[in-house]
N, CA, C and O of each residue as an XYZ file, in Angstrom:
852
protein
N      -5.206    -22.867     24.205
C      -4.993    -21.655     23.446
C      -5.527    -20.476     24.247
O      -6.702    -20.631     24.580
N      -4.990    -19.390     24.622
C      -4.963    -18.485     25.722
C      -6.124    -17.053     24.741
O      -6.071    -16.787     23.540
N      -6.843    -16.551     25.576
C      -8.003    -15.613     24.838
C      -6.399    -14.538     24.274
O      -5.196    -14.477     24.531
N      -7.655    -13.707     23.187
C      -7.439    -13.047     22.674
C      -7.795    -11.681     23.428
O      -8.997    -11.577     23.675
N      -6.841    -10.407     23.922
C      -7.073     -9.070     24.665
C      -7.415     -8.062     23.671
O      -6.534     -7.608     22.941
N      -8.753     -7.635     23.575
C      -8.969     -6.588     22.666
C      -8.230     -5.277     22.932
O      -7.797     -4.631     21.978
N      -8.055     -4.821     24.299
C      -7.471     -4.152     24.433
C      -5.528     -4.059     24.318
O      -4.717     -3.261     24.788
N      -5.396     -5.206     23.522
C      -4.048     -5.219     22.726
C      -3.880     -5.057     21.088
O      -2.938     -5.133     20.299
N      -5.202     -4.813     21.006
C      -5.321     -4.862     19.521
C      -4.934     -3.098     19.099
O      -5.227     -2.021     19.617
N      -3.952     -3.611     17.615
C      -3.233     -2.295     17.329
C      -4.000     -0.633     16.626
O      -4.867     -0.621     15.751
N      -3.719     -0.044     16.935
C      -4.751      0.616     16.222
C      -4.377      1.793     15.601
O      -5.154      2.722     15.378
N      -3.415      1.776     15.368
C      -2.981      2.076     13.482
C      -1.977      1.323     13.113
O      -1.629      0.218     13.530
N      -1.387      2.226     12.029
C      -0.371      1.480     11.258
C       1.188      1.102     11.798
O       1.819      0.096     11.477
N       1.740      2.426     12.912
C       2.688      1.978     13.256
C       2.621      1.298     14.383
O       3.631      1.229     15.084
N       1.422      0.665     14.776
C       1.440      0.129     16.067
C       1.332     -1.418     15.673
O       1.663     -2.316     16.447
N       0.832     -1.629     14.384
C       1.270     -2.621     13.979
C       2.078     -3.203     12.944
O       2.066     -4.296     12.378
N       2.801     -2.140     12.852
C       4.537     -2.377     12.660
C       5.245     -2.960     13.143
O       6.078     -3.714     12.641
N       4.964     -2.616     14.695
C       5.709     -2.797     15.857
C       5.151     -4.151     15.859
O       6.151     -4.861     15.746
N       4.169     -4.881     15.921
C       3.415     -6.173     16.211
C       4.087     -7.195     15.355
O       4.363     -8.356     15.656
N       4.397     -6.277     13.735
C       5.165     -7.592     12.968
C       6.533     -7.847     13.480
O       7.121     -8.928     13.470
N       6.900     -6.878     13.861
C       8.383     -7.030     14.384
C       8.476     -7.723     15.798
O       9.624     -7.681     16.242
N       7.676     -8.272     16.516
C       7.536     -8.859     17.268
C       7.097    -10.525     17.538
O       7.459    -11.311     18.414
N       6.045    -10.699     16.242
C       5.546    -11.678     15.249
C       6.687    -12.455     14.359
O       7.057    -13.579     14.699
N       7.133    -11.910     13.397
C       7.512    -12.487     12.070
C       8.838    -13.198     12.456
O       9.903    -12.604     12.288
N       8.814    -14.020     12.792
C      10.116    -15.120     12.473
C      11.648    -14.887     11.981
O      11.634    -14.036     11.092
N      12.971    -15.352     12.253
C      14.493    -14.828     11.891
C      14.597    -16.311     11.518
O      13.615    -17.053     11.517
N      15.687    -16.655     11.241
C      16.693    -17.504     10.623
C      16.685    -18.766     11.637
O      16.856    -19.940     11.308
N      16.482    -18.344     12.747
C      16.795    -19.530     13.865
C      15.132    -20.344     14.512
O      14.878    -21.257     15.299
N      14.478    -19.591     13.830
C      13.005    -20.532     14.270
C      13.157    -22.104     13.162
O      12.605    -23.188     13.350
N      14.022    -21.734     12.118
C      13.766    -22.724     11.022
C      15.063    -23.942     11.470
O      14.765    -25.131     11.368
N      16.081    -23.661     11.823
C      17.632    -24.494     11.766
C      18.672    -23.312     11.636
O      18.684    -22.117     11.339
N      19.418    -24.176     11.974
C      20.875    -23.664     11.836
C      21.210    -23.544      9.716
O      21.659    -22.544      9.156
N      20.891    -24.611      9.152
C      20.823    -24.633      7.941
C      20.129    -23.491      6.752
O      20.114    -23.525      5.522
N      19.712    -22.733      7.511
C      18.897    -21.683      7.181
C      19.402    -20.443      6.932
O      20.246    -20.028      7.726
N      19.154    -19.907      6.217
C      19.786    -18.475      5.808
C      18.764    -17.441      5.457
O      17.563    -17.707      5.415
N      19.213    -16.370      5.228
C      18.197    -15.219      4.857
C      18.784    -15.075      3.648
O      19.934    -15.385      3.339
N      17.709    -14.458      2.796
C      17.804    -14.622      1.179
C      17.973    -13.234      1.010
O      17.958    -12.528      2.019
N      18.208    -12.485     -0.636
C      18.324    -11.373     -0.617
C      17.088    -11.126     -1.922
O      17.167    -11.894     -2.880
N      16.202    -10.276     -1.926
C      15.913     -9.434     -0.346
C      15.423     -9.971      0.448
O      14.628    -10.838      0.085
N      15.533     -9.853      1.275
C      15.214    -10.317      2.651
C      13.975    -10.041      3.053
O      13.356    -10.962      3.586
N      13.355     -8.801      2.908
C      11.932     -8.379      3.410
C      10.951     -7.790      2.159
O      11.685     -7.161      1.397
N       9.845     -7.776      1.781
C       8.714     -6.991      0.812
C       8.960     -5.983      1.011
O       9.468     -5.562      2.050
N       8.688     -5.430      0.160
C       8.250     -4.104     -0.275
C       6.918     -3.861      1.259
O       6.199     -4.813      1.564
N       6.822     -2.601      1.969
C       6.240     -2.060      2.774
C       4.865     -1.861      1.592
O       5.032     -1.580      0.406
N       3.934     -2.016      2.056
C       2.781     -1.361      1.809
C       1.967     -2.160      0.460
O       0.973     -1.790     -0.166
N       2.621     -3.108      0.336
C       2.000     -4.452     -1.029
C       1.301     -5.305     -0.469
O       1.643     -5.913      0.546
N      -0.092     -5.491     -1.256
C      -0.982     -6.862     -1.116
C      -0.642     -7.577     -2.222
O      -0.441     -7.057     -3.320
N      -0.536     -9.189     -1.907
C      -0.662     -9.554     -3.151
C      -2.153    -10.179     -3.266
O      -2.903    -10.374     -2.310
N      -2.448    -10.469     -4.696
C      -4.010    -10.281     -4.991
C      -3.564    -11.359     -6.708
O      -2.970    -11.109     -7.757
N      -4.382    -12.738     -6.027
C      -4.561    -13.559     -7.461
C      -5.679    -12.860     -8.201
O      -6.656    -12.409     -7.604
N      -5.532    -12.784     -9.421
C      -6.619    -12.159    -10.441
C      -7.386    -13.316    -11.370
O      -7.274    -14.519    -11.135
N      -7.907    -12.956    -12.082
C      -9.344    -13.827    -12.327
C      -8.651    -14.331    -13.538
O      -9.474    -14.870    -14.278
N      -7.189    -14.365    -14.121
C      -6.416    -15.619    -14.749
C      -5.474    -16.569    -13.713
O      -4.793    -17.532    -14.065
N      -5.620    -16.025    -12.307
C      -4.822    -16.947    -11.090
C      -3.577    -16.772    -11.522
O      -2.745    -17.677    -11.582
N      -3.360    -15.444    -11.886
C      -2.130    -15.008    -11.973
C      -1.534    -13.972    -10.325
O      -2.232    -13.086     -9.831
N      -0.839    -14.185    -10.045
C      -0.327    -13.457     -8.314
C       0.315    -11.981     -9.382
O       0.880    -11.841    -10.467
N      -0.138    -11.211     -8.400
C       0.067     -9.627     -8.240
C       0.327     -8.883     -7.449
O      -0.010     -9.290     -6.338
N       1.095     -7.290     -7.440
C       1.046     -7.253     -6.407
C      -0.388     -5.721     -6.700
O      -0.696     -5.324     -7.825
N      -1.105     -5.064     -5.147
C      -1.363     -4.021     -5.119
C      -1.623     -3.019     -4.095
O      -0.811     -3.333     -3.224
N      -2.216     -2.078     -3.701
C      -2.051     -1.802     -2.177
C      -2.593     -2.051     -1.207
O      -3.788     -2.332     -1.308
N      -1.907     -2.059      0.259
C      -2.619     -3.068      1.055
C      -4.508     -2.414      0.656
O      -4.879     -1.410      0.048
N      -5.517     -3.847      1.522
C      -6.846     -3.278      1.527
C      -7.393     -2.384      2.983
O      -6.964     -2.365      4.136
N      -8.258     -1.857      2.469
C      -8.934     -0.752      3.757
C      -8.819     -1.331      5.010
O      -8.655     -0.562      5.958
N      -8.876     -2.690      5.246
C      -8.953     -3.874      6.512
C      -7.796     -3.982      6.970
O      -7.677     -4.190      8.177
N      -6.518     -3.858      6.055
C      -5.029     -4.303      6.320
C      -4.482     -2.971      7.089
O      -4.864     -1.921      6.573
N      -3.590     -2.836      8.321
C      -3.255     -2.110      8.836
C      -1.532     -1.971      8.379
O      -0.784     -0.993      8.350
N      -1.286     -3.619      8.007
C       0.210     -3.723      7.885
C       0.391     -4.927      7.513
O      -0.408     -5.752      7.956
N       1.529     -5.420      6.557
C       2.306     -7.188      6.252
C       3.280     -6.999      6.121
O       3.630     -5.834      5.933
N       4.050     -7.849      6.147
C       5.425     -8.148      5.735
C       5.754     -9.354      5.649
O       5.132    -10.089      6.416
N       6.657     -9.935      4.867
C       6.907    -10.954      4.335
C       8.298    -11.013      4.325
O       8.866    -10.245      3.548
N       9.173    -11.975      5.221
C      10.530    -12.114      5.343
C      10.922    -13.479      4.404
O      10.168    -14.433      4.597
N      11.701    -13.629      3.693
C      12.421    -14.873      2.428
C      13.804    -15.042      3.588
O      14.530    -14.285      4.232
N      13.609    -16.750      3.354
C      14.772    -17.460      3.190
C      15.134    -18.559      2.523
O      14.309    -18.788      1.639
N      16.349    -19.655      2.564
C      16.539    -20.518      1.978
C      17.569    -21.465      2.806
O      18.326    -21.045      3.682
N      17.460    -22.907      2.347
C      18.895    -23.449      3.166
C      19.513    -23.657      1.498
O      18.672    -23.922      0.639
N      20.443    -23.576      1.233
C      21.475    -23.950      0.519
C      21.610    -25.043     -0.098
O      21.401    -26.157      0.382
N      22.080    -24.718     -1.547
C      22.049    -26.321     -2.156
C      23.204    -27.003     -1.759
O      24.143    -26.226     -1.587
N      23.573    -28.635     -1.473
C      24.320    -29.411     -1.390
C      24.015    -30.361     -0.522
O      22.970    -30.362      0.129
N      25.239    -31.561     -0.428
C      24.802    -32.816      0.262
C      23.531    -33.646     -0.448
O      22.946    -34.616      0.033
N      23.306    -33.073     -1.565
C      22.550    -34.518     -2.885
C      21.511    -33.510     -3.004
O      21.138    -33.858     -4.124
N      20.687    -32.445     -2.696
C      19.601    -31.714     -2.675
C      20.005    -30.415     -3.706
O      21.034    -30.349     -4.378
N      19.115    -29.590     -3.658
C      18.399    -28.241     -4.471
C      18.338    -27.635     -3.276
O      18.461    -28.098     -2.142
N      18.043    -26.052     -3.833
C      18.237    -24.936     -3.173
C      16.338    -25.014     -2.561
O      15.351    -25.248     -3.258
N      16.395    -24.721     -1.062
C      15.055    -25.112     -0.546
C      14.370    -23.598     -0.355
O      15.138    -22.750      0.098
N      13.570    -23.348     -0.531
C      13.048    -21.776     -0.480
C      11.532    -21.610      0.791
O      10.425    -22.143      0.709
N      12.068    -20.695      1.844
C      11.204    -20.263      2.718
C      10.088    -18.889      2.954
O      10.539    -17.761      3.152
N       9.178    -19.059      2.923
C       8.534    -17.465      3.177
C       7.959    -17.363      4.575
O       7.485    -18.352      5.134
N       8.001    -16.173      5.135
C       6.998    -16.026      6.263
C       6.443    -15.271      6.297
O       7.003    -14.178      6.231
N       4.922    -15.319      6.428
C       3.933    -13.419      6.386
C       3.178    -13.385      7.561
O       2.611    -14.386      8.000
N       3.137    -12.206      8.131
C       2.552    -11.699      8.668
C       1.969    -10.251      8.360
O       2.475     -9.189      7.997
N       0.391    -10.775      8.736
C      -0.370     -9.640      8.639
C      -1.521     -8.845      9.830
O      -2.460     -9.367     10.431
N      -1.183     -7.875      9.863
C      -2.163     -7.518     10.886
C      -3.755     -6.347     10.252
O      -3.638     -5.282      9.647
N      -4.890     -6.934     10.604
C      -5.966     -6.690     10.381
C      -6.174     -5.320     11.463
O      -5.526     -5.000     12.460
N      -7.369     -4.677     10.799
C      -8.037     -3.303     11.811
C      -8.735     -4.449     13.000
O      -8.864     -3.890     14.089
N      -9.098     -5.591     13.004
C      -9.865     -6.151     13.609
C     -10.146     -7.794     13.567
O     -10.014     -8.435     12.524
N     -10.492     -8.310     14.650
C     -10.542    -10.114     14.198
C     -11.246    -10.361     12.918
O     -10.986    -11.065     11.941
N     -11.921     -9.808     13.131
C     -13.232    -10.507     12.029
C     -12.166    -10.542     10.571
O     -12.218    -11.559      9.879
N     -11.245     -9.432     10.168
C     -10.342     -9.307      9.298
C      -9.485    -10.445      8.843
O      -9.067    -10.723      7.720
N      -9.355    -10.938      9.814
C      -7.990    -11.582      9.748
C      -8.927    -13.437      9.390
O      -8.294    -14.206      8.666
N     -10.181    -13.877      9.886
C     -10.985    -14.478      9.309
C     -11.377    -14.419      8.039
O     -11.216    -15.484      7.443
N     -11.976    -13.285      7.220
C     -12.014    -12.887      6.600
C     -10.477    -13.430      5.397
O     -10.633    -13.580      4.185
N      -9.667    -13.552      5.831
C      -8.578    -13.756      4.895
C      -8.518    -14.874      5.047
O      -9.025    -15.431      4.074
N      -8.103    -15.673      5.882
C      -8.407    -17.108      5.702
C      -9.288    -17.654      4.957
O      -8.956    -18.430      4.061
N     -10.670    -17.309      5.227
C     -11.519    -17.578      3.889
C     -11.515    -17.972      2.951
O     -11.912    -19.004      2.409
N     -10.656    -16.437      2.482
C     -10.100    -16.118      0.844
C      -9.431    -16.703      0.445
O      -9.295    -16.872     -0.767
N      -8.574    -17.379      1.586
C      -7.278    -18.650      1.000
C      -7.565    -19.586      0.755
O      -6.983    -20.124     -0.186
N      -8.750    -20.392      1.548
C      -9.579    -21.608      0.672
C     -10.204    -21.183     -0.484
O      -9.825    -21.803     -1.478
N     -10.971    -20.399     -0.669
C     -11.752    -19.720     -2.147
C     -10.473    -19.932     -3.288
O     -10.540    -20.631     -4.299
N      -9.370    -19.176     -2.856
C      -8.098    -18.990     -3.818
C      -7.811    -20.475     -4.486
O      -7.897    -20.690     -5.695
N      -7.459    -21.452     -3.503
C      -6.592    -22.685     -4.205
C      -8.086    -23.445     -4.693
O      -7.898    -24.380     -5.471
N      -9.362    -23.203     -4.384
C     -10.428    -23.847     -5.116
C     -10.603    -23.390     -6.302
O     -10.782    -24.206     -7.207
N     -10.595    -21.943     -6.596
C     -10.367    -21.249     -7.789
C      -9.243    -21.788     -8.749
O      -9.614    -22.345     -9.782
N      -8.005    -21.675     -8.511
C      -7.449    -21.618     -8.705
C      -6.096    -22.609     -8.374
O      -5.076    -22.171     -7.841
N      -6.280    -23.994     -8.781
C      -5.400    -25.457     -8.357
C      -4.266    -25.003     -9.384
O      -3.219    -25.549     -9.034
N      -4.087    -24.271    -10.433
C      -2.647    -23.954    -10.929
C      -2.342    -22.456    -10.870
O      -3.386    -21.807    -10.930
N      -1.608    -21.951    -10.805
C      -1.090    -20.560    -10.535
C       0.227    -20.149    -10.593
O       1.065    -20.888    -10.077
N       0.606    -19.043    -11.155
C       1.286    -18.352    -11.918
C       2.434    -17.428    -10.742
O       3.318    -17.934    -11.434
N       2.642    -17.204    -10.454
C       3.925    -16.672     -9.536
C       4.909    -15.415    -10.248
O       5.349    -14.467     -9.597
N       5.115    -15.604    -11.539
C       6.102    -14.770    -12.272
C       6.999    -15.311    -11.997
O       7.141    -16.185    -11.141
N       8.129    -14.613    -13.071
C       9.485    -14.955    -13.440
C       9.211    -16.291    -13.597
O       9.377    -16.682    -12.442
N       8.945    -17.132    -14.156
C       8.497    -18.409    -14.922
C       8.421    -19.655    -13.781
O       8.853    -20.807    -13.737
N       7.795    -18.963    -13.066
C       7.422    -19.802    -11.450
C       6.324    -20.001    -11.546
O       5.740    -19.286    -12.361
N       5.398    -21.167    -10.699
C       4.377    -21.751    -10.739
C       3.837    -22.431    -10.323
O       4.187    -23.533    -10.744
N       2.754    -22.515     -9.361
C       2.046    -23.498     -8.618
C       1.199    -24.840     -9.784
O       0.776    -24.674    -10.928
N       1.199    -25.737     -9.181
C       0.100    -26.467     -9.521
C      -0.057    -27.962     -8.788
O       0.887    -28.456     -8.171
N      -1.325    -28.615     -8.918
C      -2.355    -29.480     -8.581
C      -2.266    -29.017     -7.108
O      -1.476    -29.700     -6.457
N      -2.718    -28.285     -6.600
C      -3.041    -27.388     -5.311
C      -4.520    -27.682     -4.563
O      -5.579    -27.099     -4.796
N      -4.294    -28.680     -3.670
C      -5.725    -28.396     -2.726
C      -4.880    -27.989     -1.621
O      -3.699    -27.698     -1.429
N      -6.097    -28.099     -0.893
C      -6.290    -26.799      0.446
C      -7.383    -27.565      1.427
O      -8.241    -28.384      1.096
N      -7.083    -27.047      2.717
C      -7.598    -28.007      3.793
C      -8.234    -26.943      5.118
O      -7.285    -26.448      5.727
N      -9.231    -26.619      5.526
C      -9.322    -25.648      6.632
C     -10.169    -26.050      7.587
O     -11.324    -26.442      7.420
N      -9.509    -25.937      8.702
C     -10.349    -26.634     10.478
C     -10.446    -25.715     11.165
O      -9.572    -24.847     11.155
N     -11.423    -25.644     11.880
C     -11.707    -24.548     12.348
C     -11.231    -25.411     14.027
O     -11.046    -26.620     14.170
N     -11.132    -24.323     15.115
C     -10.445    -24.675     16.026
C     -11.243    -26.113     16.993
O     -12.348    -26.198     17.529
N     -10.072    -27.104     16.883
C     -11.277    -28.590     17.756
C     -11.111    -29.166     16.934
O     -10.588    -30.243     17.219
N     -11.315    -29.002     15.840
C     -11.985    -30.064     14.437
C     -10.507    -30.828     14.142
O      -9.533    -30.080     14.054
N     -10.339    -31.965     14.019
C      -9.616    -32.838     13.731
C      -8.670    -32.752     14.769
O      -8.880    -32.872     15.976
N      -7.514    -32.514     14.137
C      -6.342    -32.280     14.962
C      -5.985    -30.412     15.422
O      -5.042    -29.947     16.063
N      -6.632    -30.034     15.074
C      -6.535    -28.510     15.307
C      -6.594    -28.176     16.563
O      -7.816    -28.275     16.671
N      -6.289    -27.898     17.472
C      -5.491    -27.047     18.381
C      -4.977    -25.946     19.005
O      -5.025    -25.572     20.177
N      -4.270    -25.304     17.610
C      -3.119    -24.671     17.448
C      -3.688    -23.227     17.225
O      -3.173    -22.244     17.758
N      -4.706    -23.165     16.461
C      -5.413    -21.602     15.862
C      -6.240    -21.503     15.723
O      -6.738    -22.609     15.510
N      -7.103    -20.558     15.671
C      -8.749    -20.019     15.095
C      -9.272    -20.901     14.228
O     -10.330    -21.506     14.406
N      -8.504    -21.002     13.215
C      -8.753    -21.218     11.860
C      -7.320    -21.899     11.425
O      -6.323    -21.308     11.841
N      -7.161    -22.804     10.818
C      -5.876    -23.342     10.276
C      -6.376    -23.542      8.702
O      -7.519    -23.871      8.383
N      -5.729    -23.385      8.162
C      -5.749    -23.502      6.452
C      -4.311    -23.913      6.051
O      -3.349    -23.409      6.630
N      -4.120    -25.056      4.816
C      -3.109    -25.424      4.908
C      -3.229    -25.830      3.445
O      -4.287    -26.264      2.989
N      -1.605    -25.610      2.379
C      -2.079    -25.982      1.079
C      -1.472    -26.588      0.774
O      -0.503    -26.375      1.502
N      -1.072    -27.778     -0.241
C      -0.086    -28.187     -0.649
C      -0.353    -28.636     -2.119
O      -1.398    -28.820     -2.745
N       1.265    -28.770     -2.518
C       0.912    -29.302     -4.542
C       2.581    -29.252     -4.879
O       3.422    -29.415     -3.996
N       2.798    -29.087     -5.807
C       3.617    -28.830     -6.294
C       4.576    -27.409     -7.113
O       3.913    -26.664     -7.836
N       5.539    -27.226     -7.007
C       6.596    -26.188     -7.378
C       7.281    -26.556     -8.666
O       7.835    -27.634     -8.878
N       7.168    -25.377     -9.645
C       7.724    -25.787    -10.895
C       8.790    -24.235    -10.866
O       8.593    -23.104    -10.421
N       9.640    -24.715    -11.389
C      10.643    -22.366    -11.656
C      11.637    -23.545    -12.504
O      12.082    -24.681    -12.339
N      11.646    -22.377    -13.564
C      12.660    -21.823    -14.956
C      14.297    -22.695    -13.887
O      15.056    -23.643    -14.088
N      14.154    -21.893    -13.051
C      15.928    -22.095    -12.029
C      15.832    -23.128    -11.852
O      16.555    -23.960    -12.402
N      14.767    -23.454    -10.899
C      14.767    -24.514     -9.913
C      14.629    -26.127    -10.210
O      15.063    -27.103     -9.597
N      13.743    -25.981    -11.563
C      13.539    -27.191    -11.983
C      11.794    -27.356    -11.448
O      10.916    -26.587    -11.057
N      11.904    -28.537    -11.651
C      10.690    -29.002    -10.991
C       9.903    -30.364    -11.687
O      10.398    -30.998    -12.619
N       8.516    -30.705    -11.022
C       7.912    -30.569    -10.045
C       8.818    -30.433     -8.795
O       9.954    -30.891     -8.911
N       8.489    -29.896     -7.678
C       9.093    -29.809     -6.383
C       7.834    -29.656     -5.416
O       6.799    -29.050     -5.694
N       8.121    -30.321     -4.232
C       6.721    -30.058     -3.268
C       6.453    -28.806     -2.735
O       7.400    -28.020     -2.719
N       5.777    -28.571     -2.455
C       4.904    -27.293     -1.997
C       4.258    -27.150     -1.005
O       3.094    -27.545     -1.070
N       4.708    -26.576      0.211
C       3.798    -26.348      1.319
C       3.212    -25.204      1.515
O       3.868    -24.366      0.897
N       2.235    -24.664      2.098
C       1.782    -23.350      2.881
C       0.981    -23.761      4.061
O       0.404    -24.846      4.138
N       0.976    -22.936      4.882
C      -0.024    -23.181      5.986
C       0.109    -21.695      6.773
O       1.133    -21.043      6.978
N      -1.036    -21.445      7.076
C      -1.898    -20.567      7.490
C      -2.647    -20.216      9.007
O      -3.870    -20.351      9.013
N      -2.050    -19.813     10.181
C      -3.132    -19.502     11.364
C      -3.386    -18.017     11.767
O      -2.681    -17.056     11.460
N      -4.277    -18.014     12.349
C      -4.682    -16.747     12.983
C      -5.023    -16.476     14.511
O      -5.681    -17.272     15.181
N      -4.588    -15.450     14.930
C      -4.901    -15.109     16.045
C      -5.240    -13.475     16.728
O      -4.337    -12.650     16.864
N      -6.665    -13.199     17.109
C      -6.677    -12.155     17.374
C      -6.943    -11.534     15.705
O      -7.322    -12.254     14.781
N      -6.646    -10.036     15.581
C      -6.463     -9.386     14.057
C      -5.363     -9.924     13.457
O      -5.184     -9.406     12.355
N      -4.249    -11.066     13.839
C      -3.231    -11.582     12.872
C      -3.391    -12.529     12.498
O      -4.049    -13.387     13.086
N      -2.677    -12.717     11.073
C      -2.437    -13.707     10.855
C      -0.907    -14.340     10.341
O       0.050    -13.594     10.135
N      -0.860    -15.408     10.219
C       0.913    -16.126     10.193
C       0.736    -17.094      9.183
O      -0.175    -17.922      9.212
N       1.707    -17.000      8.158
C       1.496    -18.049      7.233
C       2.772    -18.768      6.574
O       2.555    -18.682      5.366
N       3.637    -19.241      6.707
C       5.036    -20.103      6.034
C       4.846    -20.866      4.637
O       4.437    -22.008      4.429
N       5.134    -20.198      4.036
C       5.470    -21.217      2.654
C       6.708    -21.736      2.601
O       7.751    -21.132      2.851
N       6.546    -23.262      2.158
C       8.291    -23.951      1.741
C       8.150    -24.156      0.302
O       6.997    -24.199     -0.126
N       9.219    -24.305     -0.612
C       9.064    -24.775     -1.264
C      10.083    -25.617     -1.780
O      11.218    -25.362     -1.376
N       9.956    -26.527     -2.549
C      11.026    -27.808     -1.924
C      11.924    -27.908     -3.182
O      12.090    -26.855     -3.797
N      12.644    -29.239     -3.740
C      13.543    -29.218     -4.452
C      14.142    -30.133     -4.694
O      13.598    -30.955     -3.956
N      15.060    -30.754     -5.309
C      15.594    -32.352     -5.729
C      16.414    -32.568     -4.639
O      17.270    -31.975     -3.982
N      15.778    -33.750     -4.688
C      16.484    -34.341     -3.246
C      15.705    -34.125     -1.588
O      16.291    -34.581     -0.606
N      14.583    -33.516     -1.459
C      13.914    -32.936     -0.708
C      12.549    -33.101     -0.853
O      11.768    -32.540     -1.622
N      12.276    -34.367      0.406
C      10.800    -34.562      0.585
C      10.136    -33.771      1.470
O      10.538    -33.198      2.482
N       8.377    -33.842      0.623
C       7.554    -33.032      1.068
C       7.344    -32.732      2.842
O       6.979    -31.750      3.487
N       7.719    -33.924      3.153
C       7.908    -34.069      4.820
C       8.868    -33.103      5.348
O       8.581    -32.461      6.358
N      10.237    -32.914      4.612
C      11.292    -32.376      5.184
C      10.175    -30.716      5.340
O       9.871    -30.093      6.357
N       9.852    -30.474      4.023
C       9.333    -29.062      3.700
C       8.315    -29.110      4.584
O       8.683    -28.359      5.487
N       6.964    -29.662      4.943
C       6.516    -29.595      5.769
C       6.895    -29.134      6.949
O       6.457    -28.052      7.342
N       8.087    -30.150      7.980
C       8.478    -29.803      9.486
C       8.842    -28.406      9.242
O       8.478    -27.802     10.250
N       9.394    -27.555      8.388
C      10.258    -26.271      8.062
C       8.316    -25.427      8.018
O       7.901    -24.719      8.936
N       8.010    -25.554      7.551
C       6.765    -25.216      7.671
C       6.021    -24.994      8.954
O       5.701    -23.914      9.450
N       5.764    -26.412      9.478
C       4.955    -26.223     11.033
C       6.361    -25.352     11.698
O       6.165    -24.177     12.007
N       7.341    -25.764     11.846
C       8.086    -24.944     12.855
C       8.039    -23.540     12.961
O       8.497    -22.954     13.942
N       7.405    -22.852     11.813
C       8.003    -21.357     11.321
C       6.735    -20.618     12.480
O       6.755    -19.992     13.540
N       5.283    -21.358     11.119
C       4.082    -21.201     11.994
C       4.034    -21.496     13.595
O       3.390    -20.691     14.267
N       4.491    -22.285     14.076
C       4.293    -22.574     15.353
C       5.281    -21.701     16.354
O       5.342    -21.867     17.573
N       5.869    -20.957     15.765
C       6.995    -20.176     16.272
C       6.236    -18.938     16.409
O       6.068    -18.419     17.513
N       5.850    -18.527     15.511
C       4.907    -16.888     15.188
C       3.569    -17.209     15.557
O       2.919    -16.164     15.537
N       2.817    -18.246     15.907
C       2.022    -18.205     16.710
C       1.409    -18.305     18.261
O       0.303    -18.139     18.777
N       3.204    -18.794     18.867
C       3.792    -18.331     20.291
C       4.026    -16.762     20.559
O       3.559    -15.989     21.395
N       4.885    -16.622     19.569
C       5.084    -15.004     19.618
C       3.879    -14.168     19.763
O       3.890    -13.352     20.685
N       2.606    -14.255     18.830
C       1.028    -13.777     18.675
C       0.622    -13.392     20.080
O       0.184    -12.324     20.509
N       1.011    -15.114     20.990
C       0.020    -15.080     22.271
C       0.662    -14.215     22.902
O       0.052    -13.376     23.565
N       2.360    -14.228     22.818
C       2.961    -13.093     23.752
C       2.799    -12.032     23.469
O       2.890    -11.251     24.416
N       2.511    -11.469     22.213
C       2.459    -10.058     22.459
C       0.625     -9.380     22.298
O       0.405     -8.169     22.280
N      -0.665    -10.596     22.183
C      -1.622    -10.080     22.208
C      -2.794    -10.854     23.356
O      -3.892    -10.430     23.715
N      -2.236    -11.847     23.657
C      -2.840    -12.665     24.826
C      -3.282    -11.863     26.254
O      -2.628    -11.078     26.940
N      -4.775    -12.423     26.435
C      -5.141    -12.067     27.888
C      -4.039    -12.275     28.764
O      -3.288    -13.112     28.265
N      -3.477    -11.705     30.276
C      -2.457    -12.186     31.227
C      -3.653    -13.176     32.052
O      -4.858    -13.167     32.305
N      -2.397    -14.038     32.277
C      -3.656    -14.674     33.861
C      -3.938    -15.933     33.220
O      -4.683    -16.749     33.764
């Protein structure tokens, strides 16, 4: 894993604009099977923030956050399966310690909070969470890896359905892929759609914030 260049670190907001757009993942890191959903990108300038019923919200980014964005996709229902649903976020921090700092919060979150609320009659539940710090087990790959899994329930979708997230950081960013799965569609499938997204945007990270040499 190649150092982190402080002197690549962004230092305002449109400079790390430019970083997500360089970062955040298209249609072809996942398969050919893959599509972009509508809408396609967040709302500019939203945190989301579980509240003390572990209900998801949205509000404005925090003093630490310089910039996120969050791109949706899906592969398509057919061939015996449900409609499979993708997220990718990227966020860029004023600083490393920031982007630690959020990882954190994502183990705190699914310990708090093993069922959770989504809106529009969507819903997490039996949710643990797993975090290695870099060396430790199989970790490798990032600073910090955090990774969640449980199950997917929606009004549409049906459910239970499996549930992935996973989480790395590098430098002031961080990269995180949610799948969420669907009839006919094991947690494995959702998984690989998962590591691939992350492991894609955390190549991209080293290229655009990595020491040369």
């Amino acid at each position: 894993m190649p150092a982190f260049d402080p002197a690549k670190q962004p230092a305002d907001a449109d400079a790390a604009r430019a970083l997500l757009d360089r970062v955040l993942v298209d249609t072809e890191a996942f398969g050919p099977d893959v599509r972009r959903s509508s809408p396609f990108e967040s709302r500019p300038g939203r945190w989301p923030v579980l509240d003390a019923d572990c209900v998801w919200q949205t509000s404005g980014l925090p003093p630490g956050v310089l910039a996120t964005r969050t791109r949706y996709f899906h592969i398509p229902a057919g061939d015996g399966r449900g409609r499979v649903r993708i997220s990718a976020t990227v966020t860029v921090h004023r600083d490393p310690s920031g982007s630690g700092w959020e990882t954190a919060q994502a183990m705190e979150e699914v310990l708090r909070c093993p069922q959770q609320v989504l809106g529009a009659g969507e819903r997490l539940q039996n949710l643990w969470g797993a975090s290695l710090y870099l060396g430790e087990q199989l970790n490798g790959w990032t600073e910090d890896a955090f990774s969640e899994s449980g199950e997917y329930v929606g009004e549409e979708d049906g459910g239970p359905h499996p549930y992935v997230w996973s989480q790395g950081q590098f430098g002031p960013v961080t990269m995180a892929v949610a799948g969420r799965g669907a009839a006919g569609v094991t947690a494995q499938a959702v998984r690989a759609l998962v590591v691939q997204g992350t492991s894609r945007m955390m190549l991209q990270a080293h290229g655009a914030l990595a020491k040369e040499g």
